[in-house]
PDB file of N, CA, C and O in Angstrom:
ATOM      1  N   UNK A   1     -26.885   6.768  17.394  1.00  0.00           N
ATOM      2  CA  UNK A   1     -26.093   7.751  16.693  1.00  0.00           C
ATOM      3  C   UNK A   1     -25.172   7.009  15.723  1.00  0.00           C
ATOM      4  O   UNK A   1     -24.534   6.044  16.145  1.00  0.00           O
ATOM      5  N   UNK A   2     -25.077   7.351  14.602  1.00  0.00           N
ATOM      6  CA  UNK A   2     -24.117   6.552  13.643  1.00  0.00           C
ATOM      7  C   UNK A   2     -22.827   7.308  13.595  1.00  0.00           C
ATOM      8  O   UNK A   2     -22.432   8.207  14.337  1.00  0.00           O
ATOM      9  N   UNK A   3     -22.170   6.661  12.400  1.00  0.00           N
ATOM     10  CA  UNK A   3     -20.883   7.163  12.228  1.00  0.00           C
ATOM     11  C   UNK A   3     -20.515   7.969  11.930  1.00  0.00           C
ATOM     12  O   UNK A   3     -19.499   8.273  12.554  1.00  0.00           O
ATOM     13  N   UNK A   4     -20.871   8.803  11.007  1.00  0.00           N
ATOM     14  CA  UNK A   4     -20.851   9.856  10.372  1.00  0.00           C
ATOM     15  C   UNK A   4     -21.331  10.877  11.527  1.00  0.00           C
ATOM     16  O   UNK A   4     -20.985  11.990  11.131  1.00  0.00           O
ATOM     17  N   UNK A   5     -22.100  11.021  13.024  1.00  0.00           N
ATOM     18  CA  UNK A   5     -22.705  11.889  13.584  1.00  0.00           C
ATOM     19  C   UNK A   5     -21.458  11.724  14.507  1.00  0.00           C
ATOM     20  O   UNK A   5     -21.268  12.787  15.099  1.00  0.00           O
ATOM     21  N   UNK A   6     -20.867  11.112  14.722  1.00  0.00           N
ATOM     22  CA  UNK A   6     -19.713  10.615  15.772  1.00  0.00           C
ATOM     23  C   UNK A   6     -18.266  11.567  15.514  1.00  0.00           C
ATOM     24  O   UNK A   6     -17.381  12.011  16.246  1.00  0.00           O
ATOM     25  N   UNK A   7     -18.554  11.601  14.123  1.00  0.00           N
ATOM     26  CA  UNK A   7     -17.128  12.094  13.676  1.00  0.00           C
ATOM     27  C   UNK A   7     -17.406  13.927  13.454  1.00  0.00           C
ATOM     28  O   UNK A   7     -16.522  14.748  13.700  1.00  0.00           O
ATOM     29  N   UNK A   8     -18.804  14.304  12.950  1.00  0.00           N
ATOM     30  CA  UNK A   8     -18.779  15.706  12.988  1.00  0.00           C
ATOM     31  C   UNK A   8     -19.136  16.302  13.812  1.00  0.00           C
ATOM     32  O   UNK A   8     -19.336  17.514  13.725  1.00  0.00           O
ATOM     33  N   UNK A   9     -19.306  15.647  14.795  1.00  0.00           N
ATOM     34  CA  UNK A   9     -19.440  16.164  16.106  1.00  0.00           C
ATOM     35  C   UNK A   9     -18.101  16.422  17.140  1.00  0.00           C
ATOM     36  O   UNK A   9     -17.821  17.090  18.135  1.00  0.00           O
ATOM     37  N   UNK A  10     -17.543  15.545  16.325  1.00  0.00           N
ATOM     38  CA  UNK A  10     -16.069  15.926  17.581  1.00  0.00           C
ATOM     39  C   UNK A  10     -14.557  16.702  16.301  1.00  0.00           C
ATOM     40  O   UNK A  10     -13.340  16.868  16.223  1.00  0.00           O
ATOM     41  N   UNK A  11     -15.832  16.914  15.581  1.00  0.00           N
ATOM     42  CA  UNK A  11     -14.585  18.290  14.121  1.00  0.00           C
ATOM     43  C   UNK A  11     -13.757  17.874  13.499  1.00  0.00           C
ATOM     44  O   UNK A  11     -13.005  18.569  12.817  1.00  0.00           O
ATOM     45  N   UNK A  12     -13.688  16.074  13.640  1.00  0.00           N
ATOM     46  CA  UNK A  12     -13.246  15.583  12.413  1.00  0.00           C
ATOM     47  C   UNK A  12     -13.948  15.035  11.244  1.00  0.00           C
ATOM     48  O   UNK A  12     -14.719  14.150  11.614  1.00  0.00           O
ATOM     49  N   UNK A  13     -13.979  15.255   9.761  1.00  0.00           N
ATOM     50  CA  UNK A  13     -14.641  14.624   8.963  1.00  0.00           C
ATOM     51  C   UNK A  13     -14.219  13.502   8.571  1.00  0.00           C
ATOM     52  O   UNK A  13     -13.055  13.110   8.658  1.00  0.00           O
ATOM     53  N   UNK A  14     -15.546  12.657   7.915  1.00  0.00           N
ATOM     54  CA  UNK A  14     -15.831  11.507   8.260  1.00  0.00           C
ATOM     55  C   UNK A  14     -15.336  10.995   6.993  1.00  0.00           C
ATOM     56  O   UNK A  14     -15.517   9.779   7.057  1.00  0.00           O
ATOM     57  N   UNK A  15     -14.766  11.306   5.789  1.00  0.00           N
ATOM     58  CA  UNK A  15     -14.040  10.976   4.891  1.00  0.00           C
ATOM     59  C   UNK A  15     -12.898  11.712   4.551  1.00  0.00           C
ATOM     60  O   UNK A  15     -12.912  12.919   4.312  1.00  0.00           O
ATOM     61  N   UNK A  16     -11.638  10.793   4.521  1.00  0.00           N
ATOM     62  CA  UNK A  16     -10.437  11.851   3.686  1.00  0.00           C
ATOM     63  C   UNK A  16      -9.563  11.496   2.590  1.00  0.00           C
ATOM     64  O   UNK A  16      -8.795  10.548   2.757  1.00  0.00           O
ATOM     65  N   UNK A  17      -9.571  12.147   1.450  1.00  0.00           N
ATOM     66  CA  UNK A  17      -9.054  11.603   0.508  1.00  0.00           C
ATOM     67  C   UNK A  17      -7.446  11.370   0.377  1.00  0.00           C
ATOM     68  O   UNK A  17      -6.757  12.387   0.448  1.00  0.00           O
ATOM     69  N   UNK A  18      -6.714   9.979   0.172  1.00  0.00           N
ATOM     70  CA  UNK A  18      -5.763  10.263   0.055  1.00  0.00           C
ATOM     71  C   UNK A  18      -5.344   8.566  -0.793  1.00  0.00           C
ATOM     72  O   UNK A  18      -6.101   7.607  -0.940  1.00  0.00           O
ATOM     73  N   UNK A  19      -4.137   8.684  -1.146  1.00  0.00           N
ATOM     74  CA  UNK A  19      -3.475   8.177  -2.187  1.00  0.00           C
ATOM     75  C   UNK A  19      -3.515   7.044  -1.347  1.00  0.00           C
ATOM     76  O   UNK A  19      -3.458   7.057  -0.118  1.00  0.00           O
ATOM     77  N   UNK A  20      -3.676   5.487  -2.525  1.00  0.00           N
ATOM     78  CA  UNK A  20      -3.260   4.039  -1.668  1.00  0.00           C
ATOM     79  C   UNK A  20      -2.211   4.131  -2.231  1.00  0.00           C
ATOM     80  O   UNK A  20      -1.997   4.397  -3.414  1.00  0.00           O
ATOM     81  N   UNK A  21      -1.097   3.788  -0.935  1.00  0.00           N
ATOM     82  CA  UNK A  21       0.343   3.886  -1.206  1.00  0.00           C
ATOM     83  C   UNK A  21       0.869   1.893  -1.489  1.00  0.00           C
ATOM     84  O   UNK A  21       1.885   1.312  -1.871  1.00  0.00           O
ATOM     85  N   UNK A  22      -0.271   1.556  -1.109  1.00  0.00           N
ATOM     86  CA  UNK A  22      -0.557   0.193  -1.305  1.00  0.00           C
ATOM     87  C   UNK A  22      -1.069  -1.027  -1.916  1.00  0.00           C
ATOM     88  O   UNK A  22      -0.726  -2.209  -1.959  1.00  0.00           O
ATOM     89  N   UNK A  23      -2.436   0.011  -2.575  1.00  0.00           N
ATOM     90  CA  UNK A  23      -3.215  -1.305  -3.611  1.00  0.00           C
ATOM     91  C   UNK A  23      -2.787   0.074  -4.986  1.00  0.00           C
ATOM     92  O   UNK A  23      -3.656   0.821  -5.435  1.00  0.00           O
ATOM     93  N   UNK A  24      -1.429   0.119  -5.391  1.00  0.00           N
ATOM     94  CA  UNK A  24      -1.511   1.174  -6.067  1.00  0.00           C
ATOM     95  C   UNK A  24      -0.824   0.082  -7.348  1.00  0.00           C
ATOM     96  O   UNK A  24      -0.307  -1.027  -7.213  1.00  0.00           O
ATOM     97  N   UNK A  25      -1.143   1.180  -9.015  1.00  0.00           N
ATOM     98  CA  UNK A  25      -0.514   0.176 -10.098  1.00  0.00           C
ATOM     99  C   UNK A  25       0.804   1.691 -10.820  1.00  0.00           C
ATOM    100  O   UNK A  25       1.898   1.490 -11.346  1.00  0.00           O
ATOM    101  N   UNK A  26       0.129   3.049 -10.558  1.00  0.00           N
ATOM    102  CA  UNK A  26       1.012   3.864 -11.013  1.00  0.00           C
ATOM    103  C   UNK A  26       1.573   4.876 -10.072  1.00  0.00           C
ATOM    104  O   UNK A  26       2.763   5.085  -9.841  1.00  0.00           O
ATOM    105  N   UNK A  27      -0.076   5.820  -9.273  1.00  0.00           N
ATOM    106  CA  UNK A  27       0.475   6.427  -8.200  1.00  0.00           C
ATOM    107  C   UNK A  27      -0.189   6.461  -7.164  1.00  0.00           C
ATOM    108  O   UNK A  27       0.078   7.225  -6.237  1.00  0.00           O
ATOM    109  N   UNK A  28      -1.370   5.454  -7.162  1.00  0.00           N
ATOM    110  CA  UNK A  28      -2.679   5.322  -6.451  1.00  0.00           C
ATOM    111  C   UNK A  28      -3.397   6.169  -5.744  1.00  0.00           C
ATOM    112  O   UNK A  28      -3.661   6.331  -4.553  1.00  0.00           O
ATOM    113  N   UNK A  29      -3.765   6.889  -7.173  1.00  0.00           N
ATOM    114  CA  UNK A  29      -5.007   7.736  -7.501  1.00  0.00           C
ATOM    115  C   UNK A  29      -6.004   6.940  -7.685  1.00  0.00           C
ATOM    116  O   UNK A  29      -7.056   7.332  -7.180  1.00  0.00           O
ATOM    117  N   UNK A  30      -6.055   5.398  -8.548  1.00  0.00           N
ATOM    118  CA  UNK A  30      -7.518   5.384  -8.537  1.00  0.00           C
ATOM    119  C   UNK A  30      -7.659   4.221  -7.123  1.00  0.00           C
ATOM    120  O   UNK A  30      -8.828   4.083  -6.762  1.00  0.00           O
ATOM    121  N   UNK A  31      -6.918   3.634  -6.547  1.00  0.00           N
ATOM    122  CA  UNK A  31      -7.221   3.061  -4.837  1.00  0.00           C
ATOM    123  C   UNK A  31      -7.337   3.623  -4.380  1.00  0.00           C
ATOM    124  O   UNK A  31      -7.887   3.162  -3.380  1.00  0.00           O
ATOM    125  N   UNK A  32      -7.087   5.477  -4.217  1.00  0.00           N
ATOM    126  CA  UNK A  32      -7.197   5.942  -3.517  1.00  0.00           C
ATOM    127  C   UNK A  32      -9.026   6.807  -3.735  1.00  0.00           C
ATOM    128  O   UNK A  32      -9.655   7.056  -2.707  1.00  0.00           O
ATOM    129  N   UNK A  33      -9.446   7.045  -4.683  1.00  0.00           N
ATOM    130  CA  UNK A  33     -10.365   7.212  -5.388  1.00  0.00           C
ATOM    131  C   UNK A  33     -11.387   5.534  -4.753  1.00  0.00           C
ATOM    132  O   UNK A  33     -12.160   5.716  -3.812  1.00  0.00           O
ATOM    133  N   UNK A  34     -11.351   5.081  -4.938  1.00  0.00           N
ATOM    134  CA  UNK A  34     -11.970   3.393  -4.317  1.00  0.00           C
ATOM    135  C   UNK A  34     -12.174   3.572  -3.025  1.00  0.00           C
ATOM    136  O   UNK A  34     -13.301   3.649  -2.535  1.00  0.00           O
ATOM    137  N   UNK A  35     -10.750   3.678  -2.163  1.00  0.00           N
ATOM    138  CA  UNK A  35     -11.205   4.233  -1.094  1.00  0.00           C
ATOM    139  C   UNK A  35     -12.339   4.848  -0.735  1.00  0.00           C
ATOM    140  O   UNK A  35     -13.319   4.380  -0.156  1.00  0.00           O
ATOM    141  N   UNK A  36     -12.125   5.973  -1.137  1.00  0.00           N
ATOM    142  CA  UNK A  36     -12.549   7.150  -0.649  1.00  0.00           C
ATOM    143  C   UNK A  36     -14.412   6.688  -1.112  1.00  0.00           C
ATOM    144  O   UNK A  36     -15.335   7.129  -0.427  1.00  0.00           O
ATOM    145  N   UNK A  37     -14.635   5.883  -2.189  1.00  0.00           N
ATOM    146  CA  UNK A  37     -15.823   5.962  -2.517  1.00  0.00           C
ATOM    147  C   UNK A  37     -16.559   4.548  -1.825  1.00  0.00           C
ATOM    148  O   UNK A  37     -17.766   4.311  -1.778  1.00  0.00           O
ATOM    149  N   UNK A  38     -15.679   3.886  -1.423  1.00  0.00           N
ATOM    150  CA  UNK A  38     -15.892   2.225  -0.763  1.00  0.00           C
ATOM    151  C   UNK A  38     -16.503   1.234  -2.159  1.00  0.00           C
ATOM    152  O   UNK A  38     -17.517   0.556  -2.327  1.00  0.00           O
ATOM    153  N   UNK A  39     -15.396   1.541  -2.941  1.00  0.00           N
ATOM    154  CA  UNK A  39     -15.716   0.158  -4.125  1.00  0.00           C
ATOM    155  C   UNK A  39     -14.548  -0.331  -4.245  1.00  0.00           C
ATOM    156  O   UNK A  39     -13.574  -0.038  -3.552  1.00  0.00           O
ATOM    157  N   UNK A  40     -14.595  -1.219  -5.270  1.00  0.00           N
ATOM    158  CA  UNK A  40     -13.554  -2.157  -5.819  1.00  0.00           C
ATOM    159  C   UNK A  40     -12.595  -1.263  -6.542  1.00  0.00           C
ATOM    160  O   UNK A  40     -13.200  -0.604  -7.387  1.00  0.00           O
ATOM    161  N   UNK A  41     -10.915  -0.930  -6.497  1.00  0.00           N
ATOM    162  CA  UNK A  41     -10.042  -0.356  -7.275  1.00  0.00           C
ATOM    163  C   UNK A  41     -10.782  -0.316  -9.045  1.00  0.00           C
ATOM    164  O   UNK A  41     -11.203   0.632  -9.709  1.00  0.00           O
ATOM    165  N   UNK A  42     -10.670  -1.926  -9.374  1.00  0.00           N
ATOM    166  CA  UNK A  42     -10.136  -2.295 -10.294  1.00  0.00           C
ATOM    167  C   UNK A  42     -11.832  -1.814 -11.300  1.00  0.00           C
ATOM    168  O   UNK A  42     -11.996  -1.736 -12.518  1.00  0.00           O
ATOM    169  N   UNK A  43     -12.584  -1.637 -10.435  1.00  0.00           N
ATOM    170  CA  UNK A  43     -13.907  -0.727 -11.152  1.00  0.00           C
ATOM    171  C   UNK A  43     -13.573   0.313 -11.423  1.00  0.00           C
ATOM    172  O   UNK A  43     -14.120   0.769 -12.427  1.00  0.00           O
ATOM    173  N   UNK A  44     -12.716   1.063 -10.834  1.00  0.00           N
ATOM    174  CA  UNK A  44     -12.395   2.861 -11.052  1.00  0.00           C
ATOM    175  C   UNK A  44     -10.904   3.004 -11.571  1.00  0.00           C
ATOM    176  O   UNK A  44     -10.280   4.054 -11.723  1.00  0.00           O
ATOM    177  N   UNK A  45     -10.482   1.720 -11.804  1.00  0.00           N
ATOM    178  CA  UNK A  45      -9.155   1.784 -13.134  1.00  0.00           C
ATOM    179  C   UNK A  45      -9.925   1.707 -14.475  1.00  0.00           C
ATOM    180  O   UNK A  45      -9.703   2.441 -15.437  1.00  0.00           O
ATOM    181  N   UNK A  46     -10.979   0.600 -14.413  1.00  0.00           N
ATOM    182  CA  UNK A  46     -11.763   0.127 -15.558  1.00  0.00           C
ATOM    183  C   UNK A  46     -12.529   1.769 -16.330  1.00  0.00           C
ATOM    184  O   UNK A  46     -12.404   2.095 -17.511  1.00  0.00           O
ATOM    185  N   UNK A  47     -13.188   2.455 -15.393  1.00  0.00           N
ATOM    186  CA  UNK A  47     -13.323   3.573 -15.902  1.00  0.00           C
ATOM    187  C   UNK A  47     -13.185   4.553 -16.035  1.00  0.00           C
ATOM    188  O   UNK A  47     -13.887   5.386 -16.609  1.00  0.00           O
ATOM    189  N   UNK A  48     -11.737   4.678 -15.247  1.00  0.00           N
ATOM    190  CA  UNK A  48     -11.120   5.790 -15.858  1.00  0.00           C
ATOM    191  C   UNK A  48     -10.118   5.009 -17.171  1.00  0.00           C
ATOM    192  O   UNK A  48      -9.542   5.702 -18.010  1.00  0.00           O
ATOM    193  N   UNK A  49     -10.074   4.163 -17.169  1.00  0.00           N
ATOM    194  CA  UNK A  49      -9.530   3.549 -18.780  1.00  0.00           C
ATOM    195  C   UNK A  49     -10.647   4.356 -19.791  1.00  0.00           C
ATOM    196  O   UNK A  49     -10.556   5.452 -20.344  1.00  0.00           O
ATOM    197  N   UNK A  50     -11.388   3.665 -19.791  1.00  0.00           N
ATOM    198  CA  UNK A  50     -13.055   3.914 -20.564  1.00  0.00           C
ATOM    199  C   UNK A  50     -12.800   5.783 -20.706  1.00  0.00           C
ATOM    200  O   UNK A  50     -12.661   6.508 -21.692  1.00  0.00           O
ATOM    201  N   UNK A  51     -12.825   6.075 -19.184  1.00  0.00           N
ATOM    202  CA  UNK A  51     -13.216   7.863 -19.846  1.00  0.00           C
ATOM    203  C   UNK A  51     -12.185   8.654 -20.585  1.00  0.00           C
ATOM    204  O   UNK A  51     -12.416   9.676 -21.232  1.00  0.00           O
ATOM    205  N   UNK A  52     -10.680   7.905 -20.376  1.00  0.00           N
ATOM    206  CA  UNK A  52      -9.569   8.103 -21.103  1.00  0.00           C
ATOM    207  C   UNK A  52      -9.705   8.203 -22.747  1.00  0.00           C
ATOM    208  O   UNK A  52      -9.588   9.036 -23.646  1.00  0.00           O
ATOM    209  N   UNK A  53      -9.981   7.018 -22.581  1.00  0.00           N
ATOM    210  CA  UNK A  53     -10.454   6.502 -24.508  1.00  0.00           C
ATOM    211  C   UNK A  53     -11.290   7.248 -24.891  1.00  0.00           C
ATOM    212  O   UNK A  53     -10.884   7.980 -25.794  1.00  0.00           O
ATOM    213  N   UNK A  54     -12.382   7.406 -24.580  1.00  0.00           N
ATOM    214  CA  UNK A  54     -13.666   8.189 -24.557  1.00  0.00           C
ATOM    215  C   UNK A  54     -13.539   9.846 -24.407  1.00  0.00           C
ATOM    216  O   UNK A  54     -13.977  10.522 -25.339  1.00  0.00           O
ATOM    217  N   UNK A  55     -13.244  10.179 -23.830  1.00  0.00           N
ATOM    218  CA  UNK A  55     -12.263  11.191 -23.487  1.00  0.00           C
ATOM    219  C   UNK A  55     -10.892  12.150 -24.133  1.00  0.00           C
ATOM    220  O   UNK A  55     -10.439  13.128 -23.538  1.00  0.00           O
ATOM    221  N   UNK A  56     -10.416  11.686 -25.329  1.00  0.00           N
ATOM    222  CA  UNK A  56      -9.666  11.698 -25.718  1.00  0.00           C
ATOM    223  C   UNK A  56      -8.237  12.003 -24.700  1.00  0.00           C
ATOM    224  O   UNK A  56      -7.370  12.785 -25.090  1.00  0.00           O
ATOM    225  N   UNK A  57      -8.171  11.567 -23.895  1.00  0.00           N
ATOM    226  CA  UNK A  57      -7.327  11.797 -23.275  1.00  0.00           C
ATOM    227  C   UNK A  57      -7.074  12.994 -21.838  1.00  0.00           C
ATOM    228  O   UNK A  57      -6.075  13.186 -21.144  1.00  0.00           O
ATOM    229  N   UNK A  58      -8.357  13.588 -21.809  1.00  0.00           N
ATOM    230  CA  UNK A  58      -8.321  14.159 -21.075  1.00  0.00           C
ATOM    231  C   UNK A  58      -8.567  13.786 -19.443  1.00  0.00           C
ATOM    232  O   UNK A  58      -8.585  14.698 -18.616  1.00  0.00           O
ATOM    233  N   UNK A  59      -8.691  12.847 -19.178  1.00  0.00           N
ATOM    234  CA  UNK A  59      -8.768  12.355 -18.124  1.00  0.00           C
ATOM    235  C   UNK A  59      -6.873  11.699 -17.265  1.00  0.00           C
ATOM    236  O   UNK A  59      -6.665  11.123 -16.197  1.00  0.00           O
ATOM    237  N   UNK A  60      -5.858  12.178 -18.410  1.00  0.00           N
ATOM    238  CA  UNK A  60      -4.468  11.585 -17.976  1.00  0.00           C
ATOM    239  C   UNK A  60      -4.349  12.577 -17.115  1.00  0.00           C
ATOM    240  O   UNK A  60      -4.076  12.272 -15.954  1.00  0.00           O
ATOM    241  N   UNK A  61      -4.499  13.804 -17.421  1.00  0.00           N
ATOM    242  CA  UNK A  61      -4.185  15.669 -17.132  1.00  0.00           C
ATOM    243  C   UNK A  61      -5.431  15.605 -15.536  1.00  0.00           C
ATOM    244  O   UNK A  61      -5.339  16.464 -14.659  1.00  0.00           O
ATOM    245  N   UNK A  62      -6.189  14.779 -15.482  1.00  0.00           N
ATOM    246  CA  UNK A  62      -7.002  15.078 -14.192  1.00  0.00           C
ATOM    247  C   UNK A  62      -6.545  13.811 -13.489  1.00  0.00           C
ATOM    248  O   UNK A  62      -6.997  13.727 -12.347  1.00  0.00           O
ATOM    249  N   UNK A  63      -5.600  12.583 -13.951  1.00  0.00           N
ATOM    250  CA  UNK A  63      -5.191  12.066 -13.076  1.00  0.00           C
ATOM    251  C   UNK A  63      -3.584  12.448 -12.672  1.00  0.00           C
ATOM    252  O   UNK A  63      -3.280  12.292 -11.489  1.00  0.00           O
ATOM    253  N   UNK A  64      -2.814  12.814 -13.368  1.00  0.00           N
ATOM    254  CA  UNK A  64      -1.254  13.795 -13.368  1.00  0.00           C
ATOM    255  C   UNK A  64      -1.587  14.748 -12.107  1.00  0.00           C
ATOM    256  O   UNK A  64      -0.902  14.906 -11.096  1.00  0.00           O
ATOM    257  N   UNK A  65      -2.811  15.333 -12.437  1.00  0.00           N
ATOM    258  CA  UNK A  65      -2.910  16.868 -11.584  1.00  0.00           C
ATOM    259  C   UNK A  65      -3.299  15.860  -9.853  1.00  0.00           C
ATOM    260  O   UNK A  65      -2.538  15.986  -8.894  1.00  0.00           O
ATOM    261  N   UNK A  66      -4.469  15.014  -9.795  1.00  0.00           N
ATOM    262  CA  UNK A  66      -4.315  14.483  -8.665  1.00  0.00           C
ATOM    263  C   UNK A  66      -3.030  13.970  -7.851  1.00  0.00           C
ATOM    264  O   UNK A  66      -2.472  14.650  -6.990  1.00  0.00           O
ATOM    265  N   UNK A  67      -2.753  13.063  -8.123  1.00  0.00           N
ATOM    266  CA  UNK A  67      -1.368  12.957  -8.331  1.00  0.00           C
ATOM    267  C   UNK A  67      -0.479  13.654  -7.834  1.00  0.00           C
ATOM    268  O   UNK A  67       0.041  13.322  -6.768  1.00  0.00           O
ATOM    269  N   UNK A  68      -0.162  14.624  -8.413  1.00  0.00           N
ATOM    270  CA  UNK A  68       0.519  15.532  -7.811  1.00  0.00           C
ATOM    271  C   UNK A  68      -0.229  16.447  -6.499  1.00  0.00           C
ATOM    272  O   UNK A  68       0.469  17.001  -5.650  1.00  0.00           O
ATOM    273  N   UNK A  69      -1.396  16.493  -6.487  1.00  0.00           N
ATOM    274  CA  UNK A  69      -2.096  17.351  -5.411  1.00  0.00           C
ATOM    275  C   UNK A  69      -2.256  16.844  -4.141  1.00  0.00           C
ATOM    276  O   UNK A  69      -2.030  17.528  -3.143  1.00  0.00           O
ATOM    277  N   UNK A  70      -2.771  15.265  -4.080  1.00  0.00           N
ATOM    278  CA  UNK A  70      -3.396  14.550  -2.885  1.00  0.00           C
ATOM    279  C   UNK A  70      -1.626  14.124  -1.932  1.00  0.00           C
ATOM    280  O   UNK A  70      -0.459  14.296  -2.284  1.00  0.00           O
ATOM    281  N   UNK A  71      -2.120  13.656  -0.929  1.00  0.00           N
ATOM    282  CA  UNK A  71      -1.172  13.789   0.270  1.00  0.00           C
ATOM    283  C   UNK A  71       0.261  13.802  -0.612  1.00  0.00           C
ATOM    284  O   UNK A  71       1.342  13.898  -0.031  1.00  0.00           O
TER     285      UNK A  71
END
């Protein structure tokens, strides 16, 4: 039985999103985002930089709103 069968079986889920209050650079949204996905921070600063630029900016307003939402 693996991990994931361990945890929804006893009604807790097996991932939860929440802010690194620790590997953080502004409000750690994207460590906490790393977390949650099991990669490197500094890959998911790198592109949410990228989708920012790219983006015209709309990606500040979906990290502001996290931010304010997660724990």
């Amino acid at each position: 039985m693996n991990q994931m069968d361990n945890n929804t079986s006893s009604g807790t889920s097996a991932k939860q999103f929440r802010l690194d209050r620790e590997d953080n650079k502004i409000w750690g949204v994207c460590g906490g985002i790393a977390n949650y996905l099991g990669v490197d921070p500094m890959l998911v600063r790198v592109a949410f930089a990228a989708g920012t630029l790219l983006g015209f900016g709309s990606l500040i307003l979906v990290y502001i709103l996290i931010a304010l939402v997660a724990d």
